[in-house]
C-alpha positions in Angstrom: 32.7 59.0 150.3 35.4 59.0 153.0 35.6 56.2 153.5 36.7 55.5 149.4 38.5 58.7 149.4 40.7 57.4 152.5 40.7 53.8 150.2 42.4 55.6 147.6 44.6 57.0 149.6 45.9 54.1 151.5 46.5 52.3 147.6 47.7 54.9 146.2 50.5 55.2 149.5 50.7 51.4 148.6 51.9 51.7 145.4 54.7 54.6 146.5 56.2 52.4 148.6 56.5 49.6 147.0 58.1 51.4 143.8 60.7 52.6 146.4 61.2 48.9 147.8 61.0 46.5 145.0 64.3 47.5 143.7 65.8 47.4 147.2 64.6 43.8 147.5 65.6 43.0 144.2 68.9 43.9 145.1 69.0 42.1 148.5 67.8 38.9 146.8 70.2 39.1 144.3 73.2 39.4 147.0 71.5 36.7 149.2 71.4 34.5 146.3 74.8 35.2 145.1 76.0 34.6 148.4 74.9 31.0 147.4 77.6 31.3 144.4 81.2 30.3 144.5 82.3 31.8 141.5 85.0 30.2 138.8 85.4 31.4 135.5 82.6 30.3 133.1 79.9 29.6 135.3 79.7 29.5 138.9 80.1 26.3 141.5 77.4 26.2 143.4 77.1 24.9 147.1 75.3 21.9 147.1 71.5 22.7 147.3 71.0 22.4 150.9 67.2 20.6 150.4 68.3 18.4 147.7 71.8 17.7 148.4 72.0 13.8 148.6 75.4 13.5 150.1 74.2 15.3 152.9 70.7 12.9 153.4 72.8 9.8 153.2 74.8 11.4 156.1 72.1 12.1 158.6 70.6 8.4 157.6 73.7 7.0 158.0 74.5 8.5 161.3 71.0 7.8 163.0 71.1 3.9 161.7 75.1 4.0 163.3 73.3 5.0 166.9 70.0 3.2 166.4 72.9 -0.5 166.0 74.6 1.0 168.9 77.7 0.6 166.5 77.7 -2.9 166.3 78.6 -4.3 163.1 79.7 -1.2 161.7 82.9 0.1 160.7 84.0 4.0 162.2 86.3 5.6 159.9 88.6 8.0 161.3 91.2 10.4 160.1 94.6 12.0 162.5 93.5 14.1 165.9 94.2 17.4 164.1 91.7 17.3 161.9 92.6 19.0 159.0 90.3 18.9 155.5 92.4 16.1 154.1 91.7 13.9 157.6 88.2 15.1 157.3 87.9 14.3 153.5 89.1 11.2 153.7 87.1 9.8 155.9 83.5 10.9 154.5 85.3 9.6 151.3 86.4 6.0 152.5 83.4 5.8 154.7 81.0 6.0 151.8 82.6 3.7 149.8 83.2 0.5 152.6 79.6 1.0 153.3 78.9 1.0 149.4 81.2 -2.3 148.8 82.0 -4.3 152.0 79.5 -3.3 154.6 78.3 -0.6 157.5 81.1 1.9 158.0 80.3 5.7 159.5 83.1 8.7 159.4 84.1 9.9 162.6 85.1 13.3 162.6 87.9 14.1 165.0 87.1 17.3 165.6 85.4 18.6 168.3 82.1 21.1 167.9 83.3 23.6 169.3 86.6 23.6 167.5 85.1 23.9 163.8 85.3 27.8 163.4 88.7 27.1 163.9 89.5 25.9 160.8 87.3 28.3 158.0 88.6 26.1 154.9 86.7 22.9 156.4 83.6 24.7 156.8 84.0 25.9 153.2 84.8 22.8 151.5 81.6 21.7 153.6 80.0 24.1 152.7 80.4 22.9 148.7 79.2 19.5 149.9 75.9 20.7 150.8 77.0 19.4 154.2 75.6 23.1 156.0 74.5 21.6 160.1 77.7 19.4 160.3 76.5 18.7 163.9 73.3 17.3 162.4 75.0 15.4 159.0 78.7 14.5 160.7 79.3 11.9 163.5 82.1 14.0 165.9 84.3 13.5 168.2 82.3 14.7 171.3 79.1 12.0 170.1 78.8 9.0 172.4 80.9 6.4 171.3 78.6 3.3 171.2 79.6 0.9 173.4 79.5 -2.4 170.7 81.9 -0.3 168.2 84.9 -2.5 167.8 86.3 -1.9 164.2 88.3 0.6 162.9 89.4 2.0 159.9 92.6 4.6 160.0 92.8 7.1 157.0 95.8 9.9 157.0 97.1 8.4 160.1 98.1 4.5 161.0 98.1 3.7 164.4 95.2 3.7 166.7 95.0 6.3 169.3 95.0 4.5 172.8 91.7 6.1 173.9 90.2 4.2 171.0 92.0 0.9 171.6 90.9 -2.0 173.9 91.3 -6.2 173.8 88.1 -6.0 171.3 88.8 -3.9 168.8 90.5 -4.1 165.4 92.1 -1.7 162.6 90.2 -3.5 159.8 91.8 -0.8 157.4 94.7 1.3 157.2 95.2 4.6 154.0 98.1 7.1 154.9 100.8 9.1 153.6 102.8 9.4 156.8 105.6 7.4 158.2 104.7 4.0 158.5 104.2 2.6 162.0 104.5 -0.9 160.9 101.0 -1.8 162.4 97.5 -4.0 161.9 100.0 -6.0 158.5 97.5 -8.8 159.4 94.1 -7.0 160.2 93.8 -4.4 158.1 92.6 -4.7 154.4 93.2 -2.5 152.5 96.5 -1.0 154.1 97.8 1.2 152.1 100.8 3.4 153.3 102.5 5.4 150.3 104.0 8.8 149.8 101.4 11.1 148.4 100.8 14.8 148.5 97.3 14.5 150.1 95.6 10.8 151.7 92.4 11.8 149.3 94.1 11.2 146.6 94.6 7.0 147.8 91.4 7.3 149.2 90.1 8.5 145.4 92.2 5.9 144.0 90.6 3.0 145.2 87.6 5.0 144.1 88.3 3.6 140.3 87.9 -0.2 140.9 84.6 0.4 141.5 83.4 1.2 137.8 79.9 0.5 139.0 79.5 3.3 141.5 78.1 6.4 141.3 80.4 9.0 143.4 77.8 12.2 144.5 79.4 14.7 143.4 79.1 16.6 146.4 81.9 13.8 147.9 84.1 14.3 145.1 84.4 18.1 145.2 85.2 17.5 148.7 88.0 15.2 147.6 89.1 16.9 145.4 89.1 20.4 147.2 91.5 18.4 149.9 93.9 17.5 147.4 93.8 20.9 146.3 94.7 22.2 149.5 97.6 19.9 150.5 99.3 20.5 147.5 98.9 24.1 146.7 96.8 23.9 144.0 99.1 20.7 142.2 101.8 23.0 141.6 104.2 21.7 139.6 107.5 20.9 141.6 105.9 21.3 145.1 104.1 18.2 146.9 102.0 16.9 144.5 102.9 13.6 143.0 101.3 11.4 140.0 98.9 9.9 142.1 97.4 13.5 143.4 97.4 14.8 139.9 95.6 11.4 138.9 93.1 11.5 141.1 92.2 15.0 140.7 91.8 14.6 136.4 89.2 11.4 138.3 87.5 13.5 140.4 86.5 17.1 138.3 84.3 15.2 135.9 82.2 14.1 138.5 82.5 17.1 141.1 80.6 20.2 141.2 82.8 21.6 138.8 82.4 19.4 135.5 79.7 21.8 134.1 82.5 24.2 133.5 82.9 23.9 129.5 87.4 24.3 129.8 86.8 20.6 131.8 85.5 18.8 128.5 88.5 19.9 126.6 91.2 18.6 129.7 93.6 16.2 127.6 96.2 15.2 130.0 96.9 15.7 133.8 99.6 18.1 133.3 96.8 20.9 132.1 94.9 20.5 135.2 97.2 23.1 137.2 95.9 25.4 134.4 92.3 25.3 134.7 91.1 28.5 135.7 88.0 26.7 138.1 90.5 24.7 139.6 93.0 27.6 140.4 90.1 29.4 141.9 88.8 26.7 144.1 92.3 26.3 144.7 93.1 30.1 145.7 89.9 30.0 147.9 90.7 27.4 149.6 94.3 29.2 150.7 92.6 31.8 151.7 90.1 30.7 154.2 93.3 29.1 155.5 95.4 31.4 156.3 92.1 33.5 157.5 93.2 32.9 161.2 93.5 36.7 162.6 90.9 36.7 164.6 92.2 33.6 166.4 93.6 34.0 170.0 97.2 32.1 171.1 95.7 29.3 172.7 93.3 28.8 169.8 96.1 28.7 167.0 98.0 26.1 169.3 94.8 23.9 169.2 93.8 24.6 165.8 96.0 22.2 163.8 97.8 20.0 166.6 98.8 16.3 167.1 100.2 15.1 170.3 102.5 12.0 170.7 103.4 9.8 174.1 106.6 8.5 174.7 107.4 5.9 177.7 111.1 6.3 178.7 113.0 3.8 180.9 111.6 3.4 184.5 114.5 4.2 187.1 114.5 2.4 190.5 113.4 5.6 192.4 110.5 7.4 189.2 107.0 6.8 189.8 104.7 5.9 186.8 104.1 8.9 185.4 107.4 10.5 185.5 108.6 7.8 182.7 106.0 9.0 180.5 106.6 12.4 177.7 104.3 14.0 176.1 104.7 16.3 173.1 102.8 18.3 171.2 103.6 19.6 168.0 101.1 23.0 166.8 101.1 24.0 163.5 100.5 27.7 162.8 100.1 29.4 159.4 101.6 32.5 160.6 105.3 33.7 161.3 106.4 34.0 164.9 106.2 37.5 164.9 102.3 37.5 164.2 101.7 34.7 166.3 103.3 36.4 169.2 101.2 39.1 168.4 98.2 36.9 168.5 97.0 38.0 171.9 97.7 40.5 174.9 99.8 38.1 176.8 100.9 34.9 174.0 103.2 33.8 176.9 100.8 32.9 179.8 98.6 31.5 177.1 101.5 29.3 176.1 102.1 28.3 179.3 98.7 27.8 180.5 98.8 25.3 177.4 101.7 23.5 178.5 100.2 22.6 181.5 96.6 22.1 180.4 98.2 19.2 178.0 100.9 18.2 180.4 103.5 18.4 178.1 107.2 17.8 178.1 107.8 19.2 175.2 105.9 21.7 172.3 106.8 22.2 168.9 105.5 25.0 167.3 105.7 24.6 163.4 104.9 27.9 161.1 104.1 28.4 157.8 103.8 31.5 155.8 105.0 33.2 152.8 107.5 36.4 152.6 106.8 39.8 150.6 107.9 37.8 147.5 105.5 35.3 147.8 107.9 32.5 148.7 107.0 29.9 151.3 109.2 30.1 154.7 108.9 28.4 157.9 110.3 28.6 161.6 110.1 26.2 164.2 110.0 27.2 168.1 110.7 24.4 170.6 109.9 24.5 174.4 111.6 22.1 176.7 111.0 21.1 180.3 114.1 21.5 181.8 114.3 18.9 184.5 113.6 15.8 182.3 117.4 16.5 181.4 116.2 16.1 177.6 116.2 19.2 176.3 120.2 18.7 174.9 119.3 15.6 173.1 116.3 17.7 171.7 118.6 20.5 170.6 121.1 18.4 168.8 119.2 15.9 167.3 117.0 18.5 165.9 120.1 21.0 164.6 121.8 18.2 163.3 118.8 17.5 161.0 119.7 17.4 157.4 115.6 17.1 156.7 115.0 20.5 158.4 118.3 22.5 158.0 117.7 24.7 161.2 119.2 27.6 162.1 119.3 28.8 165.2 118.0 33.1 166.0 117.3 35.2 168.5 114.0 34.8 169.4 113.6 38.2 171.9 113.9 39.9 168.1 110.6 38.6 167.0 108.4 37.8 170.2 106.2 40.8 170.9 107.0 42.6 167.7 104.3 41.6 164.8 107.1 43.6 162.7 110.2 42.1 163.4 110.6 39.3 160.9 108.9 41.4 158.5 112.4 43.5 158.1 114.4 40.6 157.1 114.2 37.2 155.6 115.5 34.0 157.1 118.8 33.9 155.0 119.2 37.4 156.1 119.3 36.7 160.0 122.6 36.1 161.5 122.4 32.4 163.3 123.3 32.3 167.0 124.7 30.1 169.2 124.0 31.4 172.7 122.3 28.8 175.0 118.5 27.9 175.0 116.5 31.0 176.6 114.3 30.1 180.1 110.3 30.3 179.4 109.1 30.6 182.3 110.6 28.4 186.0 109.9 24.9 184.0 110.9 25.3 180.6 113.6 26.8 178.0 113.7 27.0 174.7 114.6 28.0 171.2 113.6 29.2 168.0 114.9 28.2 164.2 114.8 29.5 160.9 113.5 26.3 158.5 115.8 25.9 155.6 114.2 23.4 154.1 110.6 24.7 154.0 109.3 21.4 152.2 109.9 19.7 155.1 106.4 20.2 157.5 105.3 18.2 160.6 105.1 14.9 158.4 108.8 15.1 158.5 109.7 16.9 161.9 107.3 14.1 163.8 109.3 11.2 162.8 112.4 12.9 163.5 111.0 13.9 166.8 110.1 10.2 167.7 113.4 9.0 166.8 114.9 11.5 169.8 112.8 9.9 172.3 113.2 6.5 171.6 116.4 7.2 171.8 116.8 9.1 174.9 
């Protein structure tokens, strides 16, 4: 008898607690699973399924064949040192289809691992792809190299990095939208170097003589989410050409978001801009972007940066390495105000970047919007002083019809996250004092960007000009 009586008991306590807790559960499963969702109007684009995401199988196959050959016979696909989606996309997307039509080829992703929180927009669009252990899936920048690797394909860049280069190996392909370098005219095939808002939108382009193929439409949302990005959504007037806008009416039927019911009823590339998934994605996208607050200085310096060598004329009495320049140019989606806000002391962790790289020269490039919404950028420049370069730098970048610089006072905006809020560039009075010392070795300046079109695909070029000149 007590022994059923105590039975009863412990059931009927059962049954309590799980009326209290099944609704709880319910609504923690829910959450978790919308978690999962990335919602659009209509119905929602789903991350890739991360058990049954094909894209992301043929990944890890592809990269443990690529280290089982040693490389040898394959192809490594590689986009531009900073890393960005549209690097990123473009080479999973040009990698897949070489080794789909013309033989073994591999992305290698420039990034390193422990630089990939950096940039929340990649892990996002990733994310989409089903690609959710990119250190498992993704072939990175601090994997061995195989030794018998010897061809190279170049996507949104088009020279080869001289780490990578050596009397054996070959660009075999070039696709950019930067400056052309003039390289590999006899090597590489396909070499395609056009003007386009985004490089996934030539990469996508070639997609389309291959009626055959079946693109996963994990790949093609990531495609299509880089085009998205580098153009602002495909905003009319802004960086988007034809061939972006082409691309992306290829890519949304066969990307995560074709079972949206408003893509059946798209009639020309001109609506795209409208479709309410695709402004979504879009605004997404910007957002995880310009998510960088919780980045330190020396983190925004390395989160979107290229560096560039130049050799300058060897004098009778210079060693080696005192011909040699090296500048880096850091992109930053934040005004200098907030990025000199960035951390306790932005100044040392400038400096202690300077040296870390060795540089002669930094460029730091920033993007952000004003309280109307409008987009504005401003351009600080640090010059060593004793490489008697730093005129030549100054002039040739004031006298800039690309950039239209104006010259401010930078002590109004360094230290205070509040400063530039107050007033907009064409409010701020232009100076013309000298360059102002940062710390013994350097000096610098900082500019107001007229043109804010123009981004470090324009100021590189410009910048390379200077030095070969010098």
């Amino acid at each position: 008898m007590i022994f059923t009586r105590y039975s009863c008991l412990a059931i009927l306590w059962a049954f309590v607690v799980a009326c209290l807790l099944l609704p709880r559960l319910a609504k923690i499963t829910s959450t978790s699973l919308a978690s999962l969702n990335f919602r659009f109007s209509g119905r929602p684009l789903r991350q890739a399924s991360m058990s049954n995401s094909n894209f992301s199988s043929y990944l890890k196959s592809q990269k443990a064949d690529f280290l089982a050959d040693n490389g040898e016979g394959w192809t490594v696909v590689m986009g531009n040192e900073a890393g960005d989606l549209d690097s990123l996309a473009s080479a999973l997307g040009y990698a897949w289809l070489r080794s789909n039509t013309s033989g073994k080829a591999i992305a290698y992703i420039t990034t390193p691992k422990e630089d990939f929180t950096l940039r929340a927009e990649n892990l996002y669009a990733l994310g989409l792809a089903g690609i959710n252990h990119p250190f498992e899936e993704l072939y990175c920048s601090d994997d061995p190299m195989p030794s018998q690797v010897s061809q190279f394909a170049l996507v949104d860049h088009n020279i080869l990095r001289t780490i990578y280069a050596s009397p054996t190996s070959s660009v075999v392909a070039v696709i950019d939208h930067h400056e052309d370098e003039g390289q590999y005219k006899d090597t590489a095939n396909p070499r395609i170097v056009e003007p386009a808002g985004s490089c996934s939108s030539l990469v996508a382009r070639l997609y389309q003589s291959f009626s055959n193929l079946s693109i996963p439409p994990e790949l093609s949302t990531l495609l299509l989410s880089a085009i998205l990005i580098d153009t602002h959504g495909l905003k009319i007037g802004g960086k988007a050409l034809d061939v972006d806008r082409e691309a992306a009416a290829f890519l949304i039927p066969r990307s995560l978001l074709a079972h949206n019911e408003e893509i059946s009823a798209l009639s020309n590339n001109q609506q795209i801009t409208h479709l309410p998934s695709v402004q979504s994605l879009s605004a997404t996208l910007g957002e995880k972007k310009s998510s960088v607050s919780h980045l330190s200085t020396r983190d925004l310096l390395r989160r979107d940066y290229k560096e560039y060598v130049f050799s300058m004329p060897v004098s009778e009495d210079a060693t080696q390495s005192s011909n040699v320049i090296k500048v880096g140019l850091a992109t930053v989606p934040l005004r200098l105000s907030a990025f000199f806000a960035s951390s306790s002391y932005p100044i040392k962790e400038i400096q202690d970047w300077l040296a870390e790289r060795d540089l002669s020269v930094l460029g730091i490039l920033t993007t952000f919007r004003n309280q109307k919404g409008k987009g504005r950028r401003e351009q600080f420049w640090i010059v060593k002083a004793d490489k008697g370069i730093a005129e030549k730098v100054w002039q040739g970048l004031e006298s800039s019809e690309v950039l239209e610089l104006k010259r401010f006072d930078l002590s109004k905006v360094a230290g205070s996250a509040n400063a530039a809020e107050e007033s907009e560039g064409e409010d701020v009075e232009e100076v013309t004092s000298d360059e102002t010392r940062f710390g013994e070795l350097y000096v610098a300046r900082a500019y107001r960007q007229g043109n804010a079109s123009a981004t470090r695909k324009q100021t590189a070029p410009i910048l390379r000009r200077l030095m070969e000149g010098l």
